[in-house]
MDAnalysis code that builds the backbone (N, CA, C; Angstrom):
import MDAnalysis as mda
import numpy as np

u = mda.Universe.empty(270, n_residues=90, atom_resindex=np.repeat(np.arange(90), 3), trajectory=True)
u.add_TopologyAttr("name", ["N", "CA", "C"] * 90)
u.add_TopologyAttr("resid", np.arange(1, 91))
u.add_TopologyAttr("resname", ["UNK", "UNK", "UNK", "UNK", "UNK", "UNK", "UNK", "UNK", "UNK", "UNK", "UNK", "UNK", "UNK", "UNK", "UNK", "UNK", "UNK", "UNK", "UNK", "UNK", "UNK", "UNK", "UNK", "UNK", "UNK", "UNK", "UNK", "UNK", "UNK", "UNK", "UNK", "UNK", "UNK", "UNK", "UNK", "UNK", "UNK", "UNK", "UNK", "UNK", "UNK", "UNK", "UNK", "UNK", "UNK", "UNK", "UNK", "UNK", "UNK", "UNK", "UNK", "UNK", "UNK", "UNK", "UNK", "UNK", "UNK", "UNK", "UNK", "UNK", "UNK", "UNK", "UNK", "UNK", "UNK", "UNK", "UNK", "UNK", "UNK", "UNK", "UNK", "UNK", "UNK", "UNK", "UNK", "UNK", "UNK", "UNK", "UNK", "UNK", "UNK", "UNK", "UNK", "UNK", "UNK", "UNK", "UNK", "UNK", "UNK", "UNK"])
u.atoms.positions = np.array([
    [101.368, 113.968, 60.914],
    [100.060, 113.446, 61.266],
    [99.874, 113.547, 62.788],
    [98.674, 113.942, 62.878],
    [98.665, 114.350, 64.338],
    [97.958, 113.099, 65.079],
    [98.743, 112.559, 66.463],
    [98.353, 111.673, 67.414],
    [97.119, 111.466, 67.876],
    [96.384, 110.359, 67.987],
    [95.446, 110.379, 69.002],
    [95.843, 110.778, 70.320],
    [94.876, 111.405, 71.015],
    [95.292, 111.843, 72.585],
    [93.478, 111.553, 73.538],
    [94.444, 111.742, 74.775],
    [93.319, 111.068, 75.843],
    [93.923, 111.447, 77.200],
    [92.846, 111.441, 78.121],
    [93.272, 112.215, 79.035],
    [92.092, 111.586, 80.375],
    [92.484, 111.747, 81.516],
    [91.166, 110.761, 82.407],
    [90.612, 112.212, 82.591],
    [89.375, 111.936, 82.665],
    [88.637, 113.131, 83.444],
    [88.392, 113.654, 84.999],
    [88.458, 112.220, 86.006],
    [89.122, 112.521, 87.201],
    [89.985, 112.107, 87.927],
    [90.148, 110.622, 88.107],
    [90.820, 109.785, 88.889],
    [91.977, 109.125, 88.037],
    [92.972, 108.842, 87.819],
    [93.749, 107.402, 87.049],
    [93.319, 106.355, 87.037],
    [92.270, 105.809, 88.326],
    [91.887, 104.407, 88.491],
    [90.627, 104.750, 88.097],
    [89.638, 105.036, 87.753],
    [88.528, 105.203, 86.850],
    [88.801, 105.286, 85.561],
    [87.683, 104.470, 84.967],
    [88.151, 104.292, 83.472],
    [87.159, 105.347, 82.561],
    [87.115, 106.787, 82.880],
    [86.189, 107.800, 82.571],
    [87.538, 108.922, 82.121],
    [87.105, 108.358, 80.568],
    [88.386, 109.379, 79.322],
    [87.681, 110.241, 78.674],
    [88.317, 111.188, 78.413],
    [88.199, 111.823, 76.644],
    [89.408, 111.563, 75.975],
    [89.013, 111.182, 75.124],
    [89.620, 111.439, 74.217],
    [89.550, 111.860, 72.679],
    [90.712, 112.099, 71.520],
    [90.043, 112.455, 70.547],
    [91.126, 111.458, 69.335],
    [90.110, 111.402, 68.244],
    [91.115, 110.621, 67.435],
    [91.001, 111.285, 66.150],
    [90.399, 112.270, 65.790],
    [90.390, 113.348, 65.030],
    [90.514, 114.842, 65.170],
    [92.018, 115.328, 65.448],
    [91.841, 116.967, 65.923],
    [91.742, 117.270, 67.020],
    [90.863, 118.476, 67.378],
    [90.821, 119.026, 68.456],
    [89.344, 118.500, 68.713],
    [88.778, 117.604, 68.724],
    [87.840, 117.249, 68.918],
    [87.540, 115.685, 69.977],
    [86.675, 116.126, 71.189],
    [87.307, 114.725, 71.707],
    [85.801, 114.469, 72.818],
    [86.019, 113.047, 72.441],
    [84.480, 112.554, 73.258],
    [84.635, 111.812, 74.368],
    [83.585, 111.307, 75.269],
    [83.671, 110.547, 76.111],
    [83.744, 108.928, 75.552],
    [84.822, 108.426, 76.700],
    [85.318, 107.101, 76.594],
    [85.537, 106.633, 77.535],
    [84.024, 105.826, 78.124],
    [84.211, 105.123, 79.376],
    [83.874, 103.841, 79.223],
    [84.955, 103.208, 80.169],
    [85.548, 101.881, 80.386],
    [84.295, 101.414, 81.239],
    [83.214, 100.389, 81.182],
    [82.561, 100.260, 82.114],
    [82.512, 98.701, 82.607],
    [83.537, 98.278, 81.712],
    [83.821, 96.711, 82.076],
    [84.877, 96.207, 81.816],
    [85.661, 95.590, 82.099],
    [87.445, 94.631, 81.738],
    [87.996, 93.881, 82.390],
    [87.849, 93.025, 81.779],
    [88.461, 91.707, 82.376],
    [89.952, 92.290, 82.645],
    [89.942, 92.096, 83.989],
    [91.017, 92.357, 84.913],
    [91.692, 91.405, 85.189],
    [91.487, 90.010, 84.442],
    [92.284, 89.008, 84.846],
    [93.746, 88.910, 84.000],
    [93.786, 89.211, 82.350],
    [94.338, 89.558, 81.403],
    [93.890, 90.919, 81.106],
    [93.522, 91.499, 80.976],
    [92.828, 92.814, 79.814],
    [93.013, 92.177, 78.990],
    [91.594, 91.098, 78.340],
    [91.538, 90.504, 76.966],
    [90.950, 91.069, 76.315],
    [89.485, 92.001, 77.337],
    [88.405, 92.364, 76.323],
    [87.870, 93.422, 77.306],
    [86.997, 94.730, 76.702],
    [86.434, 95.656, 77.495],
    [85.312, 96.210, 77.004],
    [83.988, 96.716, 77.668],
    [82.978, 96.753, 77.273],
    [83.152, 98.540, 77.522],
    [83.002, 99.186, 76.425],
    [83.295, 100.838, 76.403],
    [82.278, 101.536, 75.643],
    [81.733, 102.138, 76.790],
    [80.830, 103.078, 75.644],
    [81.152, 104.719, 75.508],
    [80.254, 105.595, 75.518],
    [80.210, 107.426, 75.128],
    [79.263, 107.544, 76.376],
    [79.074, 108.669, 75.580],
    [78.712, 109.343, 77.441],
    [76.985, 108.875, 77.592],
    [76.282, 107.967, 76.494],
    [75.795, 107.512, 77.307],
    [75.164, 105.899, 76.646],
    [73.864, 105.996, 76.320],
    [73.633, 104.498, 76.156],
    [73.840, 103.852, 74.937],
    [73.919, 105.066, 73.779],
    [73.959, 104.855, 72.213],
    [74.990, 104.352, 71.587],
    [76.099, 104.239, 72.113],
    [77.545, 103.794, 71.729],
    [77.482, 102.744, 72.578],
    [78.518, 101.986, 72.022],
    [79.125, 100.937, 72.699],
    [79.918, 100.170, 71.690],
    [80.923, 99.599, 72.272],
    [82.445, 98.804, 71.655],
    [82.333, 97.693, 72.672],
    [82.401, 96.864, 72.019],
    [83.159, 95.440, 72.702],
    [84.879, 95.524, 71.835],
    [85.898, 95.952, 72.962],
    [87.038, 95.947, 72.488],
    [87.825, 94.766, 72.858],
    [88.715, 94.025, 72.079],
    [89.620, 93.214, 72.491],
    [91.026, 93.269, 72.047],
    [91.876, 92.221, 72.693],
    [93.240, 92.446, 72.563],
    [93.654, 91.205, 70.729],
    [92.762, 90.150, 70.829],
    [92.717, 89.639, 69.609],
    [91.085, 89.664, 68.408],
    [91.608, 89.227, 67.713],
    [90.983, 89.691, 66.919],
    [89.696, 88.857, 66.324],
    [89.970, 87.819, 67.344],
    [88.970, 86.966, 67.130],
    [88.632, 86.349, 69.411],
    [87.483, 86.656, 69.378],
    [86.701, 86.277, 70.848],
    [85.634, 85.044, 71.164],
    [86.298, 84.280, 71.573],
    [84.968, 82.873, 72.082],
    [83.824, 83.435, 71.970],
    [83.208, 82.293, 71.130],
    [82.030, 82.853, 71.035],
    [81.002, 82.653, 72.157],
    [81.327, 81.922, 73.248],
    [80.952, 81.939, 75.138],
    [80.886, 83.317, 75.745],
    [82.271, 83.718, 75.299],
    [82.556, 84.942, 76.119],
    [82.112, 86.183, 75.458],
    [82.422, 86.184, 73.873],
    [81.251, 87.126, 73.623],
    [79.729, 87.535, 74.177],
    [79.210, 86.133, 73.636],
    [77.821, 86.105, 74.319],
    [77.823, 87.157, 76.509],
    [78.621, 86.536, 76.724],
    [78.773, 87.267, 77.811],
    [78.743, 88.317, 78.124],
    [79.172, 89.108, 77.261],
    [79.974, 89.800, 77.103],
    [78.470, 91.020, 76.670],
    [77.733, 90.614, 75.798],
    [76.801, 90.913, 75.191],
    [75.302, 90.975, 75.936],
    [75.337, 90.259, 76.674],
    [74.367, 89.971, 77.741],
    [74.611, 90.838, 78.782],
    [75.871, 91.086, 78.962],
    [76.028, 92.033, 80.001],
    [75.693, 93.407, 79.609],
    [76.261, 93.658, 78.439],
    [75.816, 94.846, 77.876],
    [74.274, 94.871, 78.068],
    [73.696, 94.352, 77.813],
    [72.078, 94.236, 76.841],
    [71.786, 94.515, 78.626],
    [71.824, 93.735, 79.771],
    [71.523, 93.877, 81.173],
    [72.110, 95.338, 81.883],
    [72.686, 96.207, 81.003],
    [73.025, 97.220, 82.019],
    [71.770, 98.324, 80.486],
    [71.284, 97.931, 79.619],
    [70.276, 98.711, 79.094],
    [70.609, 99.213, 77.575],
    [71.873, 98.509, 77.478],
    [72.389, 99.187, 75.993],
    [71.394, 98.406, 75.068],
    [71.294, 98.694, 73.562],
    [70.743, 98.123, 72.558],
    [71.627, 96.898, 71.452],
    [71.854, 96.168, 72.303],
    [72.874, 95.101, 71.661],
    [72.306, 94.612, 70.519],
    [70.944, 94.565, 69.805],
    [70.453, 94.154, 68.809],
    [70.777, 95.656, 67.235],
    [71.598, 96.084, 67.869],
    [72.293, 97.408, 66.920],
    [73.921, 96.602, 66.582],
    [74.581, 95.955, 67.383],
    [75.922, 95.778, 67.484],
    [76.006, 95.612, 65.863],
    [77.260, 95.820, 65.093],
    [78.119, 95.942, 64.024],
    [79.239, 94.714, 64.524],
    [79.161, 93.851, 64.160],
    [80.361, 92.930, 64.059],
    [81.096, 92.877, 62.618],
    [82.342, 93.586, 63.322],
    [83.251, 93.755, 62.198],
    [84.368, 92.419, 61.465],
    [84.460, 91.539, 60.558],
    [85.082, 90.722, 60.502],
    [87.055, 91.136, 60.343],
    [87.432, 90.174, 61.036],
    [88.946, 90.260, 61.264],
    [90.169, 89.715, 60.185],
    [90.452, 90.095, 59.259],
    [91.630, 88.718, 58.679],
    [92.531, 88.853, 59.653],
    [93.047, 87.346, 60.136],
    [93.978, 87.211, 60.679],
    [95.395, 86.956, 59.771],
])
């Protein structure tokens, strides 16, 4: 089974990837927010406004900091009234 792979596109300290998780096929994956205090949670979209992930390290997120989290998104122009909230068993 073949690996996901990823690669930065210019810098190491920019969070501007491709990567691919199917094949030889591989998209943009930019980091445009992360809590740098832990890396608990990161706001990642595609190359441009239509994607977006709220990623985290657990599997369940305050629902404070979501909201935050969401607002920030929605303030840099994304369509947060699209989001997919996926439920978690812990």
């Amino acid at each position: 089974m073949e690996r996901n792979k990823g690669y930065f596109v210019d810098r190491k300290d920019v969070g501007f990837l491709k990567v691919s998780f199917w094949g030889p096929f591989y998209g943009s994956y930019v980091i445009f927010y992360l809590n740098k205090e832990n890396y608990s949670y990161a706001l990642v979209c595609g190359p441009d406004k239509s994607y977006l992930w709220i990623l985290a390290r657990s599997s369940l997120i305050d629902e404070g900091e979501k909201k935050r989290l969401v607002e920030k998104a929605a303030a840099l122009g994304f369509d947060t009234d699209r989001l997919i909230y996926v439920p978690h068993d812990d």
